[in-house]
C-alpha positions in Angstrom: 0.0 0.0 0.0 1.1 3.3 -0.3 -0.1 6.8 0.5 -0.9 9.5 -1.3 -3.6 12.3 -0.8 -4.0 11.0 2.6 -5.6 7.7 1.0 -4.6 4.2 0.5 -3.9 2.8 -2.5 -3.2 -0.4 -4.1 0.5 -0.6 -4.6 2.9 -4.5 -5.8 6.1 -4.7 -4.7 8.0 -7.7 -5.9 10.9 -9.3 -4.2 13.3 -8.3 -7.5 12.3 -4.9 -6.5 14.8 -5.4 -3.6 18.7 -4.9 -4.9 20.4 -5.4 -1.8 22.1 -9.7 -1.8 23.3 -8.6 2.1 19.7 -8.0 3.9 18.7 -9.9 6.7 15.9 -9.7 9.3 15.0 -11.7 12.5 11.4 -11.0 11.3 9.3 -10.4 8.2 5.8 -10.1 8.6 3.3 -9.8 5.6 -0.2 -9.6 6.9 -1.5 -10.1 3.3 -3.5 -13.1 2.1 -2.1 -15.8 0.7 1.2 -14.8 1.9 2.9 -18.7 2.9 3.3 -21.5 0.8 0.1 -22.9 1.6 -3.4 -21.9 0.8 -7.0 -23.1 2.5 -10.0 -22.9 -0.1 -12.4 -20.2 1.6 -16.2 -21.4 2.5 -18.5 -18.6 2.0 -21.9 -18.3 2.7 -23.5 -17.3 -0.3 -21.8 -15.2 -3.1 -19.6 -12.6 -2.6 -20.4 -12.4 1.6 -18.2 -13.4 4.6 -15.9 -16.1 4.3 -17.2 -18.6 7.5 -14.6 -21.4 6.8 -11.9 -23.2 4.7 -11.3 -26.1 3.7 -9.7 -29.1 5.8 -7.3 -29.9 3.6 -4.2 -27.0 1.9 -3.0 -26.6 -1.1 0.6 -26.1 -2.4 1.1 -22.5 -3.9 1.9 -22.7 -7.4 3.6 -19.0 -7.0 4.8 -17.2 -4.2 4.9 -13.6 -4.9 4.5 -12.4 -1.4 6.4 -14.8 0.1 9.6 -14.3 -2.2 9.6 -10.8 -0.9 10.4 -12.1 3.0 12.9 -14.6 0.8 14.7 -12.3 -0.2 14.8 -9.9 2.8 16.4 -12.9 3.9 13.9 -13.3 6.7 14.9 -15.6 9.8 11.1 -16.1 10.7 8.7 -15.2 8.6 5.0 -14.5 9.4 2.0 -14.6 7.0 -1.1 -15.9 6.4 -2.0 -19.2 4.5 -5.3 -17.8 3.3 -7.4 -15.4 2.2 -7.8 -13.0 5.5 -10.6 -10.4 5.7 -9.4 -7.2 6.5 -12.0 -6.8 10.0 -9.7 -9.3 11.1 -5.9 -8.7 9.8 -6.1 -5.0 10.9 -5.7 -6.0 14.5 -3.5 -9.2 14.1 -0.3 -6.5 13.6 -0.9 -4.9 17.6 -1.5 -8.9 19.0 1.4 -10.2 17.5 3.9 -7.2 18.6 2.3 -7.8 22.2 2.8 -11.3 22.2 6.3 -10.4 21.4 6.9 -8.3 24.2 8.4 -9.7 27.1 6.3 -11.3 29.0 5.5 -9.9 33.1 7.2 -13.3 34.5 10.2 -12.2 32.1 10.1 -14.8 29.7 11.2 -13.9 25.9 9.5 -15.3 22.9 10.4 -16.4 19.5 8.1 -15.3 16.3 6.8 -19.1 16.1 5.6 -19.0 20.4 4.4 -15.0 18.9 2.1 -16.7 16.5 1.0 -19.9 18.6 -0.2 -17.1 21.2 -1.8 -15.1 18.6 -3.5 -18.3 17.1 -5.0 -18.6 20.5 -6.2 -15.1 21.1 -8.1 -15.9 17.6 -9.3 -18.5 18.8 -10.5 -17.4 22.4 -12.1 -13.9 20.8 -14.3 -15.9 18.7 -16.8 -15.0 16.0 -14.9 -13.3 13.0 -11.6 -14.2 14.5 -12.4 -17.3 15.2 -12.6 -18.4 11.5 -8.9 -17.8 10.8 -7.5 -19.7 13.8 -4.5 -21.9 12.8 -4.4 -20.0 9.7 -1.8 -17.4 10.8 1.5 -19.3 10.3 5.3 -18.6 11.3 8.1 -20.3 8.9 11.6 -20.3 10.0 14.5 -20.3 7.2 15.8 -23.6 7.0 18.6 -24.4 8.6 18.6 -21.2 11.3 18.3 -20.8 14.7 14.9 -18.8 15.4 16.0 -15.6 17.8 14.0 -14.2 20.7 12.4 -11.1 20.0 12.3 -8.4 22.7 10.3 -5.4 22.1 10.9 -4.2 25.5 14.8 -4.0 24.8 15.7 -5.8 27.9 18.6 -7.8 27.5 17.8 -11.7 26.5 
């Protein structure tokens, strides 16, 4: 997305828009749909209304547009979503997953992957809208690295 006129617009960035070979990140999130390497059919009710479901079963991505993008930023976890998120629900996910990765009062750090599990519950828990899209958020860590606390609070870990 980008701004402009104090509006949102539609904007595509691609991961060869990224120059840099050097870049890497303990975290990429993309709070976009279809943004792993997975993707759950939707279940609507009726056409063009509220997605109430998915399907039990994934599908392999053909193409991974949105995921190359964390790729190439060379993420060590990577956070997205393997479906089609509505936006009443994705607009809050952001705020839950930075709290979740906050240290915690008893002191205790967390990865991106605990981050998520928490999140997944706090979906869960809210129910109604949220509900639907339990399980559905998803971290991925780069094979072959060790996933790193993350501490928003900037204690030392």
């Amino acid at each position: 997305m980008t701004v402009g006129n104090n509006r949102y617009a539609k904007d595509y960035f691609k991961a060869s828009d990224i120059s840099r070979d050097d870049l890497e990140y303990n975290l990429v999130f993309m709070n976009t749909c279809e943004s792993t390497d997975r993707w759950y059919r939707p279940i609507r009710f009726g056409e063009n209304t509220r997605i109430i479901g998915f399907s039990p079963e994934y599908e392999t991505q053909s193409t991974h547009a949105v995921r190359d993008i964390g790729t190439k930023l060379n993420a060590l976890s990577y956070v997205g979503w393997d479906c089609s998120v509505e936006r009443d629900v994705s607009a809050h996910v952001p705020s839950m997953l930075m709290e979740e990765l906050d240290t915690r009062t008893d002191g205790t750090l967390r990865a991106a992957s605990d981050a998520v599990r928490a999140v997944n519950e706090i979906l869960s828990e809210r129910g109604g809208r949220f509900a639907v899209f339990t399980g559905k958020l998803r971290c991925l860590i780069k094979e072959g690295a060790y996933e790193r606390v993350i501490d928003l609070n900037k204690k030392r870990n």
